[in-house]
MIGUGU-396409 format. One record per residue (C-alpha): residue number from 1; residue in three letters; y, z, x. Coordinates in nm, 4 decimals, always signed. Layout:
<nodes>
NUM ALA Y Z X
...
</nodes>
This chain:
<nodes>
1 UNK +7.8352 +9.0589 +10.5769
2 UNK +8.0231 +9.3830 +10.4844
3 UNK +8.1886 +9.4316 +10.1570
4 UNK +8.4170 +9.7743 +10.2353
5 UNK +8.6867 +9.7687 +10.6264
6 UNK +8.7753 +10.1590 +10.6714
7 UNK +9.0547 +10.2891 +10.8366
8 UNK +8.9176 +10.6045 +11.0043
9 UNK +9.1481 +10.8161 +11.2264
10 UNK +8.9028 +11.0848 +11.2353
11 UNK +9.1084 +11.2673 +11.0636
12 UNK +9.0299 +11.4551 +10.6928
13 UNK +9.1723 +11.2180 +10.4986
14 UNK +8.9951 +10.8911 +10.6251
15 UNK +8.6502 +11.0424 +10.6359
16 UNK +8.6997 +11.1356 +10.3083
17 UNK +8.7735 +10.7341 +10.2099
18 UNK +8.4939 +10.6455 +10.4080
19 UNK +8.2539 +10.8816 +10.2174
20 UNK +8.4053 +10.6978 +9.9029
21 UNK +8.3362 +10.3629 +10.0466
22 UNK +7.9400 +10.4733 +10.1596
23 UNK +7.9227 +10.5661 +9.8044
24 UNK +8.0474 +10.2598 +9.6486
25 UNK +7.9155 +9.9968 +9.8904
26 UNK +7.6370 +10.1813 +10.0739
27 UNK +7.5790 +10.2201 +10.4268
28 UNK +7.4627 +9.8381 +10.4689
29 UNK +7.8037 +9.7465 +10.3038
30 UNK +8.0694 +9.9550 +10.4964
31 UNK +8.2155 +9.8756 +10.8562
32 UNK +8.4858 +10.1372 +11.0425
33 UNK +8.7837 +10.0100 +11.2145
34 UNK +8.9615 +10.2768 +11.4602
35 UNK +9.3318 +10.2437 +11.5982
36 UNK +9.4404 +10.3171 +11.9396
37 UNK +9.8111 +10.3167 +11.9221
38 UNK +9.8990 +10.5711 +12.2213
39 UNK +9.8462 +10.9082 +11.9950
40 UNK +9.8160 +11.2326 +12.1855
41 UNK +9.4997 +11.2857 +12.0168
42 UNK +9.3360 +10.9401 +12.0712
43 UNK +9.0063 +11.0915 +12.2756
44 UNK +8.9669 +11.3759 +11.9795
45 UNK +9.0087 +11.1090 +11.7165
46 UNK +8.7947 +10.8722 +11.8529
47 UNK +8.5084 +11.1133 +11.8606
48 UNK +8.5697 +11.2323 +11.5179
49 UNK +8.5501 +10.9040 +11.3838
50 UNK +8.2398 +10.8187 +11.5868
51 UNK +8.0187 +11.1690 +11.4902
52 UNK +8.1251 +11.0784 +11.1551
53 UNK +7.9781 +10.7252 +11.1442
54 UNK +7.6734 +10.7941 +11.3493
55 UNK +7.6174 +11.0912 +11.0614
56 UNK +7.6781 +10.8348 +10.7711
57 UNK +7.4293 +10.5997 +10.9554
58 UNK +7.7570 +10.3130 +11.0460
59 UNK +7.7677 +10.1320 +11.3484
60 UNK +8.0613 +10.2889 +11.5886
61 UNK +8.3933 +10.1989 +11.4747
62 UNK +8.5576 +9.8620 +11.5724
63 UNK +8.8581 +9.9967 +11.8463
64 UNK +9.1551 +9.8445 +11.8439
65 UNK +9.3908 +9.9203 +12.0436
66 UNK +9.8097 +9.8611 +11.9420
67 UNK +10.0539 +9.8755 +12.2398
68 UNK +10.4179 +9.9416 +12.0820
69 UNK +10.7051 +9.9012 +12.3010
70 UNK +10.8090 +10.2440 +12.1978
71 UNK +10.6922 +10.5853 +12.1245
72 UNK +10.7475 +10.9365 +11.9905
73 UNK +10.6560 +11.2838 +11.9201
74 UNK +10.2641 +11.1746 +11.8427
75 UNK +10.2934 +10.9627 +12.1988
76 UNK +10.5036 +11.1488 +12.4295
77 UNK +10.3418 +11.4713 +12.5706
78 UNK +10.6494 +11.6141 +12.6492
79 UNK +10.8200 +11.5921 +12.2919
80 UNK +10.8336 +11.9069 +12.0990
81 UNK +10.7162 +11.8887 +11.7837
82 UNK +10.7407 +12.1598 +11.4623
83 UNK +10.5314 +12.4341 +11.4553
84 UNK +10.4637 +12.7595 +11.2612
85 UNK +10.6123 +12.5848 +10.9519
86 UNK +10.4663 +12.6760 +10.5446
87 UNK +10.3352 +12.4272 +10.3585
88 UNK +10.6619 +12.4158 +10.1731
89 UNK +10.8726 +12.3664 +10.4526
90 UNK +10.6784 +12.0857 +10.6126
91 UNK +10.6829 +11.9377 +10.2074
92 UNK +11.0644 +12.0038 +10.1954
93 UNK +11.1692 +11.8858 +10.5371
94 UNK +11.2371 +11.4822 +10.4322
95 UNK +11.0868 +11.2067 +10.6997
96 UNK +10.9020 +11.3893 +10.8801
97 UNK +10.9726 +11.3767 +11.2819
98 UNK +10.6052 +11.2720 +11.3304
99 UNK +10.7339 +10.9755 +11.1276
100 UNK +10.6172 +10.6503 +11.3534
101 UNK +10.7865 +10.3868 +11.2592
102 UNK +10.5951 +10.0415 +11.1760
103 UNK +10.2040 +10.1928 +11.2721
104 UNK +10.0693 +10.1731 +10.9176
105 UNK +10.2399 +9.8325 +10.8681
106 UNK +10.0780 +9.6897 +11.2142
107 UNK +9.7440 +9.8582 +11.1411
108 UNK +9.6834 +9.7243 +10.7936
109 UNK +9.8004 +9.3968 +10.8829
110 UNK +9.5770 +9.3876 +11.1744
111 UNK +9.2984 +9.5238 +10.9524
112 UNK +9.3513 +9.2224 +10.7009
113 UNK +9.3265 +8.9735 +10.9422
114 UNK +9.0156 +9.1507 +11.0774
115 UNK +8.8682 +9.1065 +10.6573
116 UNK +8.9692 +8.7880 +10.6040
117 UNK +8.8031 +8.6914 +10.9757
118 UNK +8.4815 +8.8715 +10.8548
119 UNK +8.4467 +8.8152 +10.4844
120 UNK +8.5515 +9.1966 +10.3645
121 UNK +8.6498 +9.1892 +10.0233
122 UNK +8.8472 +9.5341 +10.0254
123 UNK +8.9796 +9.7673 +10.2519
124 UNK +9.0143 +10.1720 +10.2479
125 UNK +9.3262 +10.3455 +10.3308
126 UNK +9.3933 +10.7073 +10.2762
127 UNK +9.7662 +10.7954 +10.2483
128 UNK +9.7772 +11.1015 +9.9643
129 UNK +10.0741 +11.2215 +9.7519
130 UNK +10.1618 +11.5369 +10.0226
131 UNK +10.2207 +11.2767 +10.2834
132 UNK +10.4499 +11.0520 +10.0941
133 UNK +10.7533 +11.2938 +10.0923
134 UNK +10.7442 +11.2648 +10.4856
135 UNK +10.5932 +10.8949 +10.5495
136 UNK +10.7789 +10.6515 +10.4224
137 UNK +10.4346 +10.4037 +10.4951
138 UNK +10.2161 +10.6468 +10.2936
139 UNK +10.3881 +10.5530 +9.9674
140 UNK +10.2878 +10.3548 +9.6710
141 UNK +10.5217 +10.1544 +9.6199
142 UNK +10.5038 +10.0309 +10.0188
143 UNK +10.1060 +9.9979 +9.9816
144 UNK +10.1242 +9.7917 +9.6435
145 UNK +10.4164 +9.5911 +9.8310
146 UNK +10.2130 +9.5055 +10.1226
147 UNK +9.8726 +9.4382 +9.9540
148 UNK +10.0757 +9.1579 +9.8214
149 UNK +10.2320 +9.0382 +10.1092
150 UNK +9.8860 +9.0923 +10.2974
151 UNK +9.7248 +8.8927 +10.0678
152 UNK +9.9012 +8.6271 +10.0142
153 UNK +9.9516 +8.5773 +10.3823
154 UNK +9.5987 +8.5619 +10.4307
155 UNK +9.5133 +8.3628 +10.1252
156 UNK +9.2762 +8.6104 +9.9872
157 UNK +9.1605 +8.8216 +9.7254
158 UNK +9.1085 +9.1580 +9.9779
159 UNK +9.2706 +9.4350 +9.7755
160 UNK +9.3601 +9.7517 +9.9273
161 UNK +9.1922 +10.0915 +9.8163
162 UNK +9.3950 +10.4020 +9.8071
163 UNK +9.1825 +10.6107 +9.6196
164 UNK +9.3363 +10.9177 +9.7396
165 UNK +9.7023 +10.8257 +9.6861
166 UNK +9.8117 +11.0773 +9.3736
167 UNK +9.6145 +11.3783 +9.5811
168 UNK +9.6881 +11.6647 +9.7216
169 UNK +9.5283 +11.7858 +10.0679
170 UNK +9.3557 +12.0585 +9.8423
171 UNK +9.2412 +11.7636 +9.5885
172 UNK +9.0879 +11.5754 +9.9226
173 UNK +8.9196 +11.8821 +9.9940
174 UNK +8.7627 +11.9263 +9.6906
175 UNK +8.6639 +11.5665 +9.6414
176 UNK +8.5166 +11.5804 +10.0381
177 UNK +8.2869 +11.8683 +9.9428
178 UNK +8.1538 +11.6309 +9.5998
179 UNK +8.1044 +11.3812 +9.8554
180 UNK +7.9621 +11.6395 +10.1143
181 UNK +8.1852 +11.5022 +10.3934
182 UNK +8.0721 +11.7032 +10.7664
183 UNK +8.4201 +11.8984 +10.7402
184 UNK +8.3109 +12.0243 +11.0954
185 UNK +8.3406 +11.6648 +11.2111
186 UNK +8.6889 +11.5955 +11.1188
187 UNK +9.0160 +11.6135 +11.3346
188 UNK +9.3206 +11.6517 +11.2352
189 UNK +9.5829 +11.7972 +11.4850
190 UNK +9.9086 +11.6384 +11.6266
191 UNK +9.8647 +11.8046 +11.9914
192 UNK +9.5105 +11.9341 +12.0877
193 UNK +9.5021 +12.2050 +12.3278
194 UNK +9.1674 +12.1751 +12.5127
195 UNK +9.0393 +11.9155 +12.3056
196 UNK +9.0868 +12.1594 +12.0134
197 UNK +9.2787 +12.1963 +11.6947
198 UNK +9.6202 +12.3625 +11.8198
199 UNK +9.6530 +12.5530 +11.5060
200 UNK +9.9938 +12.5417 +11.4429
201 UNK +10.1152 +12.1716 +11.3980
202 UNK +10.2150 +12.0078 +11.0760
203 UNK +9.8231 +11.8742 +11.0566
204 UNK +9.6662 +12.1568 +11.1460
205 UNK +9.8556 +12.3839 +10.9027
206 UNK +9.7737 +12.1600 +10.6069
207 UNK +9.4294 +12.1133 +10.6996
208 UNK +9.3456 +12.5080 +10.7391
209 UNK +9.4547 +12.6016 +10.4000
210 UNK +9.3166 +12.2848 +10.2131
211 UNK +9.0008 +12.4010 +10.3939
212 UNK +9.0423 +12.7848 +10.2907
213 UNK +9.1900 +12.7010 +9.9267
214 UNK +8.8726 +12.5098 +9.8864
215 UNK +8.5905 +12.6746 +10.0481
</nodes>
């Protein structure tokens, strides 16, 4: 039996909290669950999340997928989305038009049934403090709310890890490189060209000069 459910996206962020699970629970104590909720970068994600488990020496990541009765920019090909924007600007900018209403409350309360099923006794989740201006669901005060409301629907004990909540993308960074998390297997873009980062989304923008801030 497991001790540590991860939510991996494939993304920076999450393989960062999975690198911090491995090194609290061990490799024989840590399972990956992956969300397929209609995201434009589902295939890229997907195989970011698996190079990164089959380097930590995991099992592939349990796939779930979520069909919502409604999308948006992150779903629809054919939605623009911002590009070209600073740091400041995407900081500045209030909910974010990325924003997906309901995902992190349908994927954490699918992940606690999934640990209560299987006997987890915690679960990792990586929202960080440059997130929260634009995600409403990457906050703390929504994570501490529904960790209570999680567990006392399930009538457990699971608590939910944030370990990354008061950092900054550059903080992540830094801690990733302690934790020598395979940068080179991460993905974090809103609209892959090619199967590629595009460059110039939101994601991509933050990523590239957490990356080149921290070496």
């Amino acid at each position: 039996m497991t001790e540590a459910l991860v939510l991996t996206s494939g993304g920076m962020d999450s393989a960062v909290c999975l690198y911090i699970a491995l090194a609290e629970h061990g490799p024989d104590g840590v399972e990956a669950l992956f969300f397929d909720w209609g995201q434009r970068a589902v295939a890229e994600e997907l195989g970011a999340a698996r190079n990164q488990c089959r380097e930590a020496g995991l099992a592939e990541p349990v796939s779930i997928r979520l069909d919502f009765p409604y999308g948006g920019p992150l779903t629809d090909d054919s939605a623009s989305l911002p590009t070209g924007r600073t740091p400041s600007e995407i900081g500045s900018a209030g909910v974010a038009r990325t924003f997906f209403p309901g995902r992190n409350i349908v994927m954490l309360a699918y992940a606690y049934g999934l640990a209560a099923a299987r006997g987890h006794q915690v679960i990792y989740f990586g929202p960080n403090a440059d997130d929260a201006a634009g995600y409403p669901d990457c906050r703390a005060d929504f994570v501490k709310s529904l960790e209570v409301a999680c567990r006392q629907g399930t009538d457990s004990g699971i608590s939910l890890a944030v370990p990354l909540i008061e950092m900054s993308k550059a903080d992540i960074v830094r801690e990733g490189n302690r934790l020598r998390v395979p940068w080179d297997l991460t993905f974090s873009c809103y609209s892959p060209v090619d199967g590629r980062h595009c460059g110039r989304c939101d994601s991509c923008v933050l990523r590239s000069l957490a990356l080149s801030e921290e070496g």
